[in-house]
N, C-alpha and C positions, 0 to 999 in steps of 0.2 A: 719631627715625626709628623706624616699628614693621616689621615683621615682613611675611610674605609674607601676600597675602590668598587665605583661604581659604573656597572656597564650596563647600556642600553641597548633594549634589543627591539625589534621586531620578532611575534613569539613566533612567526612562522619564515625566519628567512634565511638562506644556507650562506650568506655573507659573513653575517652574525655570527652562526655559530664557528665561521672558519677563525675570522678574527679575533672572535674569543676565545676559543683552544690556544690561540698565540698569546693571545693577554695573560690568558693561566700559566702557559709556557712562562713567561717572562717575569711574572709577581711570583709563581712559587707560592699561593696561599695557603694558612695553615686552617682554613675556614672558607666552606663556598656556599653562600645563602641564596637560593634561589626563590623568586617569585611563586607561589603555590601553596595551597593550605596546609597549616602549620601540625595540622593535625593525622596526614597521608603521609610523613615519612616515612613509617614500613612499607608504604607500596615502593619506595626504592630500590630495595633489593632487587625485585620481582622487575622493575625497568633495566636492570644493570645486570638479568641473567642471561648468560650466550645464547640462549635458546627463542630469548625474544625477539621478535621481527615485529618493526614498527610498520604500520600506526599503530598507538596503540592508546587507549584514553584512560584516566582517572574517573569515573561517577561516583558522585556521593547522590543520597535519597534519602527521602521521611522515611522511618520505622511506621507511620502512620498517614492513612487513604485521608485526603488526597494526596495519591504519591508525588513530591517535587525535589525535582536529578536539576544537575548540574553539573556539567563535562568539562574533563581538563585533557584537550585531545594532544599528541604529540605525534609530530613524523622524524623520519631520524635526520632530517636539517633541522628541528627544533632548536636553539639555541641553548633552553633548557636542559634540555637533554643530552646534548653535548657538553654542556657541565657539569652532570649528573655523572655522566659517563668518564669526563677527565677525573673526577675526584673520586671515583671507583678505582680506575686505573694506578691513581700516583697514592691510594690508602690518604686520603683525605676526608677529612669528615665534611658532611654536606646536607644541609637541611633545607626544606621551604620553611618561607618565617612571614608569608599571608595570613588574611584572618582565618580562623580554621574553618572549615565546611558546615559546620552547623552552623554557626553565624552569616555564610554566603546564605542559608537554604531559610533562615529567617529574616533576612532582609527581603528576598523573593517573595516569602509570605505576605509581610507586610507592605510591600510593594503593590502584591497583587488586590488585598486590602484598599490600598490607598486607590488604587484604579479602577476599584468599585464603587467607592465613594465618591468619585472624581464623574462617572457616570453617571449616578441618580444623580448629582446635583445640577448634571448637564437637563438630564431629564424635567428635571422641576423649573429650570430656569432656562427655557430654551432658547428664550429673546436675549438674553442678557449676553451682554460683550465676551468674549475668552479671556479669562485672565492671563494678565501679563508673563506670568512665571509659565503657561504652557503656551506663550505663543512666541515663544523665542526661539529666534535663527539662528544660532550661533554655537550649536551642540556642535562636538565633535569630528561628529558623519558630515557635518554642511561647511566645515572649513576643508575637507576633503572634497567635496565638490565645486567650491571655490577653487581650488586648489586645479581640478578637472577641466573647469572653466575658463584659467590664465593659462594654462602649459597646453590646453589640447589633448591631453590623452589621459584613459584611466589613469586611478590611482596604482595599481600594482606597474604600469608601466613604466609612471612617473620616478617610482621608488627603485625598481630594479634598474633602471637609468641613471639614477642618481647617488646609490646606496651601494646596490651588489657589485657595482664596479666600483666603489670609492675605493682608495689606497686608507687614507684614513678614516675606516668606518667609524672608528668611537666617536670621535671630536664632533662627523658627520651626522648622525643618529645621535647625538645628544645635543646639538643646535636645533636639528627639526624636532625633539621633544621639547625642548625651552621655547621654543617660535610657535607650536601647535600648541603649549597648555596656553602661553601669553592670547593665541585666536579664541582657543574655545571661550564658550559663556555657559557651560552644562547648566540643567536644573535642579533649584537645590536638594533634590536627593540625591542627585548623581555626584554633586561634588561633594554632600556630608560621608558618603560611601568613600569617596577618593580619598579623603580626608580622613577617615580613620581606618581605610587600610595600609596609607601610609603613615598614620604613626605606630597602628601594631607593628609595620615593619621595623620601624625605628626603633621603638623598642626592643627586638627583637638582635637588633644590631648592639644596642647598648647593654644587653645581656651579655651575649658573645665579649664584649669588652671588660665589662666588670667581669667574665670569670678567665681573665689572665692573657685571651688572643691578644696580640697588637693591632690596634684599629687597623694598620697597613696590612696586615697579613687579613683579612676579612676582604674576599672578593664578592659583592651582591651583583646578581645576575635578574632583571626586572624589567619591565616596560619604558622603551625612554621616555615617555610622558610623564614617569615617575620619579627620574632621578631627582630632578628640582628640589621636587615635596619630600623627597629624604634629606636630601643636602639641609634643607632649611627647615622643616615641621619639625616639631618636637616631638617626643616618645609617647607613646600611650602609659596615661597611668596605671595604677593599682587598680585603681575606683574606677577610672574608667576601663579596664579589662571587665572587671568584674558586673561590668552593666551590661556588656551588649548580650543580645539577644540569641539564643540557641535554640536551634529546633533539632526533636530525637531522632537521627539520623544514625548512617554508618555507611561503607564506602566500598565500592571495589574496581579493580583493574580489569580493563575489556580490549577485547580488537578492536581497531577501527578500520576504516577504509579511507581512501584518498578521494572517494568521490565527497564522503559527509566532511569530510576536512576542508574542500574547498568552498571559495563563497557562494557558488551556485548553487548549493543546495542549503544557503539560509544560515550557512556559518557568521558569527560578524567579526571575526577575528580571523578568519580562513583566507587564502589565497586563489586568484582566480586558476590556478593551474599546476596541483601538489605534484604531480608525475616531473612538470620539466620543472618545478623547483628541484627537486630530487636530483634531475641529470645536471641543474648547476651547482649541486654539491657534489655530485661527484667529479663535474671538470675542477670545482677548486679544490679536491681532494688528489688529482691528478697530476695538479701543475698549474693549472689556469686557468679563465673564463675563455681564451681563444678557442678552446679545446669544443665550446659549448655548440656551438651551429652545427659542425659537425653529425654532433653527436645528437642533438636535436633532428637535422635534416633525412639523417640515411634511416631514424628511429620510425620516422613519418614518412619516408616512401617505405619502408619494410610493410608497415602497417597499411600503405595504401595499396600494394602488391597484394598482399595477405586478401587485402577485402575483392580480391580479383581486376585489379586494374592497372595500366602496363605507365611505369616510370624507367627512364633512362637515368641511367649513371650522371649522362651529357646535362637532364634536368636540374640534377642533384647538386651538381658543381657547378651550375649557374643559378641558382638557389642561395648557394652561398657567395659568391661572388653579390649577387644583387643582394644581400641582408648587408655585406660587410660596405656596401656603396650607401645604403637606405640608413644604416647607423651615423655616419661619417655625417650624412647632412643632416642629422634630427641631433648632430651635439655629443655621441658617446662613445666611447671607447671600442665598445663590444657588442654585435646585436642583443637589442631585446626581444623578448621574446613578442611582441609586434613586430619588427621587424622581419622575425622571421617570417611569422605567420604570413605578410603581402608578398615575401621575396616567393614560398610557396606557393600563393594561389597565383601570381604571376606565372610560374615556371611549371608546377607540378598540376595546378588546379585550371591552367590555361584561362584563368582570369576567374572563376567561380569558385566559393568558398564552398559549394553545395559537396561539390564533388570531391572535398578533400574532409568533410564534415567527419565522417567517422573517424577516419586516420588519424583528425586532428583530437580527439575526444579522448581517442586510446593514447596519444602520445602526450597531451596537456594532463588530462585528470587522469589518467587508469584507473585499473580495475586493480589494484593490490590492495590487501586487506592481511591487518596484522596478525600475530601467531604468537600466544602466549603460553608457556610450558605447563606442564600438568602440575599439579602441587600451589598453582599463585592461588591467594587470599578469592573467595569466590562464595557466594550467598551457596547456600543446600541445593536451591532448585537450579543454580548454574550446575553446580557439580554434578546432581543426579544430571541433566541434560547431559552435558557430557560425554558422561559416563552411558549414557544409553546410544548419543550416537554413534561412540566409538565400538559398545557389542553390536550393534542394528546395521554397522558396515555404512552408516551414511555421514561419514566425514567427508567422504569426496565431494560432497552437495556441499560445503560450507564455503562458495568461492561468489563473487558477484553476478558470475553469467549466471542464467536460468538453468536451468537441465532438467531432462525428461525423467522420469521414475516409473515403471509401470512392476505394478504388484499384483499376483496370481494367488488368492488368498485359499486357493484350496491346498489340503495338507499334500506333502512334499514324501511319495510313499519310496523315492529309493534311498534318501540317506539315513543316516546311523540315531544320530540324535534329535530326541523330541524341538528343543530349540531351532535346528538345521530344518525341518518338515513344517516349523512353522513360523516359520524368519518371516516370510512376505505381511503374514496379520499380525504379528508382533510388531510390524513398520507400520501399519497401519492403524493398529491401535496407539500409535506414540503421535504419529502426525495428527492422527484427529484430536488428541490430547492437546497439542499443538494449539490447534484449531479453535477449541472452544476458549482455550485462554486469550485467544486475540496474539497469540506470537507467529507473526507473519513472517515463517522461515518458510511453512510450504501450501501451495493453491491446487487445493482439489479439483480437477477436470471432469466435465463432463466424461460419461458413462460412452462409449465406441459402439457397444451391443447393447439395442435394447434387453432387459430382461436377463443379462448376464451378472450380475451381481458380486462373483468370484474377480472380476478384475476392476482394479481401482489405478486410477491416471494420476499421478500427481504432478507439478510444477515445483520447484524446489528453488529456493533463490537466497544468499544471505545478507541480510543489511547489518549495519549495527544498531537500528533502529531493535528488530529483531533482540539483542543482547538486553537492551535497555527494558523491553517487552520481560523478558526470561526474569530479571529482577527486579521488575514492580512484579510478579507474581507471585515473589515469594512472601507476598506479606497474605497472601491465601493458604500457602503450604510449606511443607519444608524441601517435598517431590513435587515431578511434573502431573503425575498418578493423584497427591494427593493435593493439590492445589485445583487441577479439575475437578473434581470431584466438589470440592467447594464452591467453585463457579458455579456448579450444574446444581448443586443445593440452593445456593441464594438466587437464582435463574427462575426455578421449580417455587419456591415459596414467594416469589415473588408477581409467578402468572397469574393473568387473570381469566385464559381460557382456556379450553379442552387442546384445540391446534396448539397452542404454547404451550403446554404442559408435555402436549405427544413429540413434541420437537426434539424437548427437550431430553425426552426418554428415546429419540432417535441418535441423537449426540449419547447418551449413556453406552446406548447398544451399539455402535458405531468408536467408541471409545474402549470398547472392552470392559465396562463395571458394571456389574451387577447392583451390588449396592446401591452406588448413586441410579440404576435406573431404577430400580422397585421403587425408591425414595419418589422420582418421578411418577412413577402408575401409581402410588398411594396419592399425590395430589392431583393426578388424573382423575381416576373411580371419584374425590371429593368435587371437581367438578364438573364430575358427571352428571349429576343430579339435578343441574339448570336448566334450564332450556338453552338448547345453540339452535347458531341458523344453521341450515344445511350444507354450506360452504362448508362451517368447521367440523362439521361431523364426519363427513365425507374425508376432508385430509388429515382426521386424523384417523380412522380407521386405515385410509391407507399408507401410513408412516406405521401404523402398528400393526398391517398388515406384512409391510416389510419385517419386520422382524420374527414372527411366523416361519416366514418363508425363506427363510437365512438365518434363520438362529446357530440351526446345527454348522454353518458353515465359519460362526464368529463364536463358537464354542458358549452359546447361547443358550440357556431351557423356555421356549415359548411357551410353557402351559401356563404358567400364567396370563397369558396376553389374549387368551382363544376367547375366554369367558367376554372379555372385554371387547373381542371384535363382534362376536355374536349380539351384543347389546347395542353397540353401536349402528350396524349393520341394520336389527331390527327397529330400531328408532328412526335410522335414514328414510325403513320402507314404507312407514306412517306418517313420514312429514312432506315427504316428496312430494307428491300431490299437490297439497296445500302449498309450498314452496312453489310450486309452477302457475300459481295466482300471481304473477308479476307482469312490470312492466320491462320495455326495451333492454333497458339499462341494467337491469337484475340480474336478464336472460342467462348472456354468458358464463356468469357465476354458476348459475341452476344448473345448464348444460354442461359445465365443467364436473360439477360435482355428481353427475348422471354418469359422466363418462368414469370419474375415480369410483364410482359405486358399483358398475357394473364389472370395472376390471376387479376388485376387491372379488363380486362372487365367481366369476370365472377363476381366481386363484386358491380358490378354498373349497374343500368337497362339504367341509361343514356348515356352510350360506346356503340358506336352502333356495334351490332355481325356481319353483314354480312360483313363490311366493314373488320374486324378481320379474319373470314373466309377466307374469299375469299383472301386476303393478304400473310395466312398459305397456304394456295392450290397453291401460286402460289409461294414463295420459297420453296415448297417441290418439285414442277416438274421443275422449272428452273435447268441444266445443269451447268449454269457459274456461280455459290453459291458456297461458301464451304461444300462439302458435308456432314461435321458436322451439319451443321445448317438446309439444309434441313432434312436431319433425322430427326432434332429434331422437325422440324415443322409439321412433318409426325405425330411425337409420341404426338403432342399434338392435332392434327387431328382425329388420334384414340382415345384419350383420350375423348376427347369433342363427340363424336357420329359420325362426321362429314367424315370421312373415312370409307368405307368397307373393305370387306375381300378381294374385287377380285380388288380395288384400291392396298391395302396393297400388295397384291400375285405378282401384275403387276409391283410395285416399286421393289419389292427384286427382280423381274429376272431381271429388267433391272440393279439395281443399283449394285449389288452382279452377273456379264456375264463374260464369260470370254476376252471380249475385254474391261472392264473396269481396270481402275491399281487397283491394288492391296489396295494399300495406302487410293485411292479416297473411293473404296467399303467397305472396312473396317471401314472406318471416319465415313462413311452415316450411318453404323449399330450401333457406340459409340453412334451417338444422338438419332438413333431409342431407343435406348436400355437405354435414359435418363430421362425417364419416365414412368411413366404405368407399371413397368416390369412385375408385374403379368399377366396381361392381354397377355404379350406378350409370359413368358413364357406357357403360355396355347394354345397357337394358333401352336400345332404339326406342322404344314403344312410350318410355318414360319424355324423352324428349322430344316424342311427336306431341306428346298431350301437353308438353309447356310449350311448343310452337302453336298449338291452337290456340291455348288460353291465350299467350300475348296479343296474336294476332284478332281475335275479337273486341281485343282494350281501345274504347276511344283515347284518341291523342292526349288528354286532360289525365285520364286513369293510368296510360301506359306510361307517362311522364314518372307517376307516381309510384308504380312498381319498377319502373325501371333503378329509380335510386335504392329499393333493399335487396334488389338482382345485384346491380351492381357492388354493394356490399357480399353478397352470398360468394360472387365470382372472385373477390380480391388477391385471397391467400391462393387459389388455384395454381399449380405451376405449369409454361408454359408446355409443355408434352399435355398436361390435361386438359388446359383449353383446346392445342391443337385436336387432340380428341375431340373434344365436343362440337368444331365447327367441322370436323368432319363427317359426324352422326347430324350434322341439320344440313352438311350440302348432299348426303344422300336422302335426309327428307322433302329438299327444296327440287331435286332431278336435277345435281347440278353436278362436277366433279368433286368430289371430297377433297382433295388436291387443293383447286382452283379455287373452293368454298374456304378453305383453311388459310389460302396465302391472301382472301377480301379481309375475310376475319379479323386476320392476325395481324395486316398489314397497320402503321401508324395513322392515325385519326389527323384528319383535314382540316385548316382551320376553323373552318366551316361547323364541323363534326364538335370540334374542341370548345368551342362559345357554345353548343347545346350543352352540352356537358357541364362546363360550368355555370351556365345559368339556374343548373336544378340545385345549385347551392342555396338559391335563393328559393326555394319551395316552401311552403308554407306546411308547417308537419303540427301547427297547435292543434290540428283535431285527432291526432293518436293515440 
């Protein structure tokens, strides 16, 4: 009688699993223990339902923040999984018999522990040598690049050269696990980890024995790296079960995708290229690896055609001819998938991989992403998700491309039902729900129409990162509705200003709850009572000005909010002033929050205007202001009706004289010049009086205004400069034309050294 049969795999390779469906085939076992925690065998069913399409992954997670996942991903060449699936098929019982999941999610713990400690002491001993046990070369990863090293080509090459063509894969793949564990020198945590998950394995096998199986009928299905340490470790004890370390966890089954499966995206068990591992499972599902170029080649012009670019048949079939020449002298049987990729850029890429880069990206990794049936094991906040994209109509968003979503949130008056007239803000209430939880399924786009508010742009994209997102949140709620809402409470008690607090009741009102946003304006009103700078008073009047003004559109009551714009509002009008005692660098803030103040009162009949007026009139003529600011209260002055021409004429002579600095006059003209610019470039008169003032500047002064000119002109777009050099070649008696193309034309070397030499200006006296 021999011993249990043990097969090594690679967990991600369609060799494996072909040859192992044969090895099942031929043992007949009455028992199939595969590598995987011991403790997810109900998620098996839910892998062996018709309805599922791989990829598709295992996560387990803390019940408690800080949340720590750990994925057990499979694609349907899993090795695994196709013995999951034979022992479905033939009515075979089949278990994983790893450590179970709470004990992976507490070794991580303590792991992550250990690499805290391993830091400070780095930190306190910064001189001192690296200990030995972390400066060792000989981990697992570095005999793989040894390995890199002596053959020339990556590791998935090396292996799919060596492995996916073998005739005897087992014998094969269980020599390179006795030859790789004999290289490695892991460190000793990583090998007390190997070490006791091979002997709960063993253990695990010598259960299955003592209750009646024949060790020969016991097929384990595992890591070749592992078979060794089964063959030869012993069993885990009683005592030692009973010791290791669990953390409160629980588990469930998710889609994945072929792009988070492969190694490119940080997998370390992943393959460089899930899609054509795929098409070599199904050429050895077909008949053969001959099968494979083929079906690689025509898959990669389709896909290069597709992207708009012209491939011949004549390419395609000298493609494969140079893969099956390019195999032959590199040693294998059947191209690898390097092989193909040069016989391509040779034939299809005419020597550049650039231009076969897409083609190659869809044909190596794809875009597929798994499909799990409705009914699988799934936390509350998966389910409710779900379940709301399937009423919301946005399943079709759940694919790897991006796609567009745009939503018309006003009510929908020709159809039947209340839901049907208000489908688009029901979509919008769910994604901004989304949103505040940090689950990046969808990216809100900027607004297309100022001041249009009823339509909202979405991006829409799914990863499985997303998935992973959806169930760390349910440790907030048991819905997506009620787990936001938690967010935006501990968010709110946790601010500590007016702008944070109104954000966060912009996210309430934006989310559709009521509740959670009052929660927010009761810690708003609390503090309100501080002193803010004008910055935050300013945005947050206008985030709760938004809601005012689109309440009724998000089925909103803004009366509570009016009381609180009105205080806000009148607190702005008494600090303003005093806020415009600044320097340079303040400026823009003050002027920003001048401009949200002032659209705040143009939005409201209940902000009273003259007290705004009269407010701008009097930082545009005060003197002891930054003359940034007056400007700019000037240009909202004109903007608003409320200044003239012979007000506007009397400010440039005084504020542009030549007993004012240089610095000050130029400041006053960047805020003039921060608004309205049309208006202003129209007003000739305004521009003759900044062509005098320059022109009376000695060469020392004009040096000195020219550098906050040249700041004022920056943001300008070129139609507006053209403007403007065409209003000074009609003041200069020149062509406007001919003035606009001196103007406009590119700066001289000559020109260029002036220019950069006012870098070096000496500004400590401002």
């Amino acid at each position: 009688m021999g011993g249990p049969v043990f097969f090594g795999v690679r967990h991600l390779s369609p060799a494996a699993a072909c040859h192992l469906r044969r090895a099942l085939d031929t043992v007949c076992p009455e028992l199939v223990l595969v590598e995987g925690p011991s403790d997810l065998n109900d998620q098996m069913q839910w892998l062996c339902h018709p309805e599922t399409r791989f990829p598709a992954a295992i996560l387990a997670y803390t019940k408690h923040p800080p949340v720590r996942t750990i994925l057990y991903p499979f694609a349907v060449y899993s090795p695994e999984i196709q013995a999951i699936l034979w022992a479905h098929e033939h009515k075979v019982p089949c278990r994983f018999m790893d450590l179970p999941s709470p004990v992976f999610l507490a070794f991580q713990e303590a792991q992550e522990r250990r690499r805290l400690a391993e830091l400070e002491a780095m930190e306190e001993q910064e001189d001192e040598a690296v200990p030995e046990e972390a400066d060792r070369a000989c981990h697992t990863e570095s005999v793989y690049r040894r390995l890199e090293t002596l053959t020339g080509e990556d590791h998935d090459t090396f292996w799919e050269r060596n492995f996916e063509q073998a005739e005897d894969y087992q014998s094969a793949a269980g020599a390179f696990g006795r030859e790789l564990r004999a290289a490695s020198e892991d460190s000793r945590q990583d090998r007390a980890e190997t070490v006791a998950r091979e002997a709960y394995m063993k253990r695990v096998i010598c259960q299955a024995i003592d209750s009646g199986i024949p060790a020969e009928k016991i097929f384990c299905v595992c890591g070749a790296f592992h078979v060794a340490g089964l063959e030869e470790n012993a069993p885990m004890t009683d005592e030692e079960e009973a010791s290791l370390p669990r953390a409160d966890s629980t588990a469930t089954l998710m889609p994945y995708s072929y792009y988070r499966l492969s190694s490119r995206s940080g997998y370390g068990a992943g393959n460089r290229a899930p899609a054509y591992f795929e098409l070599l499972w199904d050429a050895l599902e077909q008949g053969g690896l001959e099968r494979a170029p083929y079906l690689y080649l025509t898959k990669l012009a389709a896909a290069h055609r597709k992207a708009g670019n012209l491939v011949s048949s004549a390419e395609v079939i000298e493609a494969v001819r140079l893969a099956d020449t390019l195999a032959a002298m590199r040693g294998s049987a059947y191209p690898t998938l390097a092989d193909l990729r040069d016989a391509s850029v040779t034939t299809m890429g005419h020597g550049n991989f650039s231009e076969l880069a897409l083609a190659a990206a869809d044909t190596e990794i794809g875009k597929t992403i798994g499909f799990l049936p409705e009914g699988v094991a799934r936390t509350s906040v998966q389910e409710d998700f779900y379940r709301q994209l399937k009423e919301l109509r946005l399943e079709k968003f759940r694919t790897a491309e991006t796609q567009r979503l745009d939503l018309d949130l006003r009510e929908k008056l020709n159809v039947k039902s209340e839901a049907a007239a208000l489908g688009d803000l029901r979509r919008s209430f769910f994604l901004h729900r989304l949103r505040v939880l940090g689950i990046h399924f969808a990216s809100l786009l900027p607004s297309r129409q100022a001041g249009a508010n009823w339509g909202e742009y979405w991006d829409l994209r799914w990863t499985p990162e997303a998935e992973i997102e959806i169930v760390e949140s349910a440790l907030m709620g048991d819905t997506v509705q009620g787990a936001a809402a938690y967010a935006l409470k501990e968010r709110a008690d946790s601010s500590g200003s007016i702008s944070d607090a109104a954000a966060i009741f912009q996210d309430a009102f934006l989310c559709g709850m009521p509740a959670a946003a009052q929660h927010a304006l009761t810690v708003l009103q609390g503090l309100g009572v501080d002193a803010a700078a004008i910055a935050d008073v300013a945005e947050t009047a206008s985030r709760l000005s938004l809601v005012v003004r689109y309440g009724d559109l998000r089925r909103f009551d803004p009366a509570p909010v009016v009381p609180l714009v009105q205080q806000l509002y009148l607190r702005a009008c008494l600090t303003l002033a005093d806020a415009c005692v600044c320097d340079a660098q303040a400026a823009p803030a003050v002027t920003r929050a001048m401009d949200q103040l002032n659209a705040l009162q143009l939005g409201h009949d209940f902000l009273e205007e003259t007290r705004w007026l009269d407010l701008l009139a009097d930082i545009s003529d005060r003197d002891d202001l930054n003359t940034r600011c007056s400007g700019f209260a000037m240009a909202i002055l004109l903007e608003r009706g409320a200044a003239d021409e012979e007000l506007l004429a009397r400010e440039v002579a005084r504020r542009l004289s030549p007993g004012v600095p240089a610095d000050l006059g130029a400041g006053w003209f960047e805020g003039l010049a921060g608004k309205n610019r049309y208006a202003l470039i129209a007003r000739l008169g305004l521009w003759r009086q900044l062509d005098d003032y320059l022109s009376g500047l000695d060469d020392e002064t004009f040096r000195r205004a020219l550098v906050f000119l040249r700041r004022a002109f920056a943001d300008f777009s070129p139609k507006e400069k053209n403007d403007i050099a065409e209003n000074l070649g009609e003041i200069w008696g020149v062509s406007p034309r001919q003035a606009a193309e001196v103007l406009m034309s590119e700066t001289t070397q000559a020109e260029q050294e002036l220019l950069n030499s006012l870098s070096d200006f000496d500004f400590d006296d401002i």
